[in-house]
C-alpha positions as CSV (number, residue, x, y, z in Angstrom):
1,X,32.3,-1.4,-113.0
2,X,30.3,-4.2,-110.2
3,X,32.7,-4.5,-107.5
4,X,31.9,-7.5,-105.5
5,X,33.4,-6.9,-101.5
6,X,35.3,-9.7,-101.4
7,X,36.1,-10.5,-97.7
8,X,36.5,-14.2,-97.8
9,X,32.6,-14.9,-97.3
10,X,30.2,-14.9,-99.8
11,X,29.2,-17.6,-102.8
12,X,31.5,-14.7,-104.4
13,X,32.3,-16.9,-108.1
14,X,28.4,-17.5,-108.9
15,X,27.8,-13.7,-107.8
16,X,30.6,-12.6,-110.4
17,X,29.3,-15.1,-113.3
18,X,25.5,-13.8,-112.7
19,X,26.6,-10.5,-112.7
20,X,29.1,-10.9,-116.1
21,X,25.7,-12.7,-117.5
22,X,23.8,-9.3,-117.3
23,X,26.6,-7.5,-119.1
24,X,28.4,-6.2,-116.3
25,X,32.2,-5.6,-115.5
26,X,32.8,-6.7,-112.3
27,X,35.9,-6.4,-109.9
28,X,36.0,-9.0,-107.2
29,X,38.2,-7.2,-104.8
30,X,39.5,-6.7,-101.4
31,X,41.3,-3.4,-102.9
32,X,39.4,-0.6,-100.3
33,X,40.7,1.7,-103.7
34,X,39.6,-0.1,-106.1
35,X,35.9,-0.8,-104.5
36,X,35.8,3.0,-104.1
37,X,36.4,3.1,-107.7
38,X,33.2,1.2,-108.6
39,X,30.2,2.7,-110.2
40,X,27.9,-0.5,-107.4
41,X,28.7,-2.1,-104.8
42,X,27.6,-5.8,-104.1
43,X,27.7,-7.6,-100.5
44,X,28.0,-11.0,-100.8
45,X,26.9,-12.9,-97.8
46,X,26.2,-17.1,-96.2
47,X,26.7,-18.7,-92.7
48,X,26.5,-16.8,-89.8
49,X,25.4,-13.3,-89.2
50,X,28.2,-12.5,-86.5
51,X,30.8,-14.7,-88.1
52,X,30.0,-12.6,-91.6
53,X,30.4,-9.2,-89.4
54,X,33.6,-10.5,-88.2
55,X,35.7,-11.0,-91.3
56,X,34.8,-8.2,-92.8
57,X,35.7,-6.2,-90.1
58,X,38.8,-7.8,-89.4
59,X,39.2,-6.9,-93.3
60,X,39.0,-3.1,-92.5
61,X,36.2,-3.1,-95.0
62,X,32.8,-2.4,-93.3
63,X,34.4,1.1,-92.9
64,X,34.6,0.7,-97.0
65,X,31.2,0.3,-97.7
66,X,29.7,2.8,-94.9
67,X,31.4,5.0,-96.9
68,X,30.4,3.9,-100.2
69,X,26.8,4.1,-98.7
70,X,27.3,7.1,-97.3
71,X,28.5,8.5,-100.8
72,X,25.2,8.0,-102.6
73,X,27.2,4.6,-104.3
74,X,24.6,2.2,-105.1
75,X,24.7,-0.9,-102.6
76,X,23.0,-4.2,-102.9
77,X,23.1,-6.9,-99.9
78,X,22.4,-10.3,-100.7
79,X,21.4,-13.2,-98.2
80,X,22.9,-12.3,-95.3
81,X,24.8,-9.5,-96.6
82,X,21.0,-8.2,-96.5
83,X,21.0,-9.0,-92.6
84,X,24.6,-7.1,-92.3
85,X,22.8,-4.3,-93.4
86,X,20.7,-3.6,-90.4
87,X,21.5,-2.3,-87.0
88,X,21.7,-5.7,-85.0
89,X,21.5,-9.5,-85.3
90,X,20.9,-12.3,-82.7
91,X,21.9,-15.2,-84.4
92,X,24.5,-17.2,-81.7
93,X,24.0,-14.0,-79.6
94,X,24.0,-10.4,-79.9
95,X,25.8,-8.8,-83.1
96,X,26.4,-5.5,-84.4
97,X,25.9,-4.6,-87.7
98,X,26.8,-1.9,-90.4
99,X,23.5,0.4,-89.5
100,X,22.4,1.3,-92.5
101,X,19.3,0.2,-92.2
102,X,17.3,0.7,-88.6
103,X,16.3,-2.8,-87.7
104,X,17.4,-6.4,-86.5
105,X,17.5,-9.7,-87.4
106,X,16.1,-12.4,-85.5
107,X,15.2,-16.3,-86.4
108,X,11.7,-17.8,-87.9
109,X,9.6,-19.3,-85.3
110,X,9.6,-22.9,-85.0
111,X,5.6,-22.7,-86.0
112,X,6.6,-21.0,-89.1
113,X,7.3,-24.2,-90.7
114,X,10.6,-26.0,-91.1
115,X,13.5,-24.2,-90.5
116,X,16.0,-23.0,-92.2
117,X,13.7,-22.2,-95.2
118,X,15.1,-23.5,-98.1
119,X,13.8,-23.8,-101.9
120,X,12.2,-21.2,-104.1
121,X,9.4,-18.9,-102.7
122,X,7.5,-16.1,-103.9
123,X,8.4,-12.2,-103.5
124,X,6.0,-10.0,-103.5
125,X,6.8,-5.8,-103.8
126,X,5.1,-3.4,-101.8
127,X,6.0,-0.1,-103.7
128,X,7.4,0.4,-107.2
129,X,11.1,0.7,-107.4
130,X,13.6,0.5,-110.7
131,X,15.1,-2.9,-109.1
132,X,11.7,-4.7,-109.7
133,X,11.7,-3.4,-112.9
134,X,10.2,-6.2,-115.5
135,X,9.5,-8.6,-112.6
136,X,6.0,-10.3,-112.1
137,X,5.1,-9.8,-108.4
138,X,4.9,-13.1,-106.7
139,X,8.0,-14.1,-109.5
140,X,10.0,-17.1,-107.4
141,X,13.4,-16.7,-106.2
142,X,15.4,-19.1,-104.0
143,X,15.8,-18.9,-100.6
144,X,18.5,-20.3,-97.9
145,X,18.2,-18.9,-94.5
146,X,17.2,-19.6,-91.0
147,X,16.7,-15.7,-89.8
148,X,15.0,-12.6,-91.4
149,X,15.2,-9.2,-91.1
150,X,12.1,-6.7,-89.0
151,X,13.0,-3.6,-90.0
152,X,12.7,-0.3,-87.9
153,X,10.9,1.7,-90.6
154,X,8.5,0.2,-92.6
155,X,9.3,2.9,-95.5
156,X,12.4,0.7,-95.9
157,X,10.7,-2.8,-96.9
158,X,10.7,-3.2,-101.0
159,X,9.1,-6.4,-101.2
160,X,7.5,-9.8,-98.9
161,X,7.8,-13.3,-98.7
162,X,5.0,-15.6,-96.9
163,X,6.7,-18.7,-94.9
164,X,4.6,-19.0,-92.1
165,X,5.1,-15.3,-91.6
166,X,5.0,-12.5,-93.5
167,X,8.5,-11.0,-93.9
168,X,10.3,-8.1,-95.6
169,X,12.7,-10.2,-98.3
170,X,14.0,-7.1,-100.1
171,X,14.4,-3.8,-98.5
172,X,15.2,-0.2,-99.8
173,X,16.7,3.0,-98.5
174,X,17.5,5.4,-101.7
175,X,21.4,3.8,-102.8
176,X,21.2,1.3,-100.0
177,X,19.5,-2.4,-101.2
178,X,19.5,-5.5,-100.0
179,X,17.3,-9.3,-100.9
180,X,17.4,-12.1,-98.9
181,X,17.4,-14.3,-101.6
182,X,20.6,-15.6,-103.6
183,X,19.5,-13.9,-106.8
184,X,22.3,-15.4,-108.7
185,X,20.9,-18.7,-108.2
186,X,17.0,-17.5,-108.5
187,X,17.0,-17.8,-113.0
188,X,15.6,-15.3,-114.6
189,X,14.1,-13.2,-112.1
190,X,17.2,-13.1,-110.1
191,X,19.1,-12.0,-113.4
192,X,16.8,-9.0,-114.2
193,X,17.1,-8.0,-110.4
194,X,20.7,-7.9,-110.8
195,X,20.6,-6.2,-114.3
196,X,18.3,-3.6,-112.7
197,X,21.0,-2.9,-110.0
198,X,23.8,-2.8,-112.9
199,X,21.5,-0.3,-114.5
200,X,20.8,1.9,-111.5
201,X,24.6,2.0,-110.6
202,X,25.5,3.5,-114.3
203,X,22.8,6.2,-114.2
């Protein structure tokens, strides 16, 4: 079982169907015992870095998946649940997040090109890891965002993304993942990344 942390932001529905499409049973829940029931965790994620941070504190379930993390569960982070990953954000001010991941997230510069970026780019891994598994580097995948995560450790960057600057789009620390890209709307690349999580949490 996929359990989707449902805490009322997220593109949750076309995360659930992309996930059921790879042959996945998926709980979309709010249930802190029924996500700590589930073989994966995915954190869904749009808008605003401290808004996101917010409601799913106010849901009492950050605590959930620091502990899921903290477990060995395997966690995925997409779009800005990516961002919620790492230590701090700055977008509308300084915002604290889950710490999972040393690192912050700060906002393209305006010379990068035309902000947000939005539309499909290429990804490009750095190091071999089972959630690339059967992807082509430089594969496309679609892209909605404004800011971008610099992490603290470069160990923990999975893969890159070229717009204007080089970034880290997809970084890994052993159970704890995250893309910057909404894989559930990226075809089929963003289907065999999510059927290489789904495979990874039921090892």
């Amino acid at each position: 079982m996929i359990g989707v942390v449902n805490y009322g932001v997220g593109n949750i529905r076309n995360v659930e169907k992309a996930l059921q499409a790879v042959g996945a049973d998926v709980c979309v829940t709010a249930d802190p015992g029924e996500l700590g029931d589930c073989a994966g965790l995915v954190l869904p994620g749009v808008g605003a870095f401290g808004d996101a941070m917010q409601r799913l504190r106010e849901s009492g379930l950050d605590d959930v998946v620091v502990r899921a993390a903290a477990d060995g569960t395997p966690l995925v982070g997409l779009c800005v649940g990516l961002q919620m990953l790492f230590d701090e954000g700055t977008e509308f001010g300084r915002h604290t997040g889950l710490g999972l991941l040393p690192g912050r997230v700060v906002r393209f510069p305006e010379e990068s090109g035309v902000v947000p970026h939005v539309g499909w780019n290429r990804v490009r891994p750095v190091r071999e890891h089972p959630l690339f598994a059967g992807i082509e580097p430089g594969d496309f995948f679609y892209f909605v965002h404004s800011y971008y995560v610099e992490p603290g450790d470069a160990a923990d960057v999975l893969a890159t993304t070229d717009y204007g600057i080089e970034y880290a789009s997809v970084c890994a620390r052993a159970n704890v993942m995250g893309a910057q890209f909404h894989p559930e709307k990226s075809q089929r690349a963003g289907l065999r990344l999510l059927e290489n999580f789904v495979g990874m949490a039921g090892k």
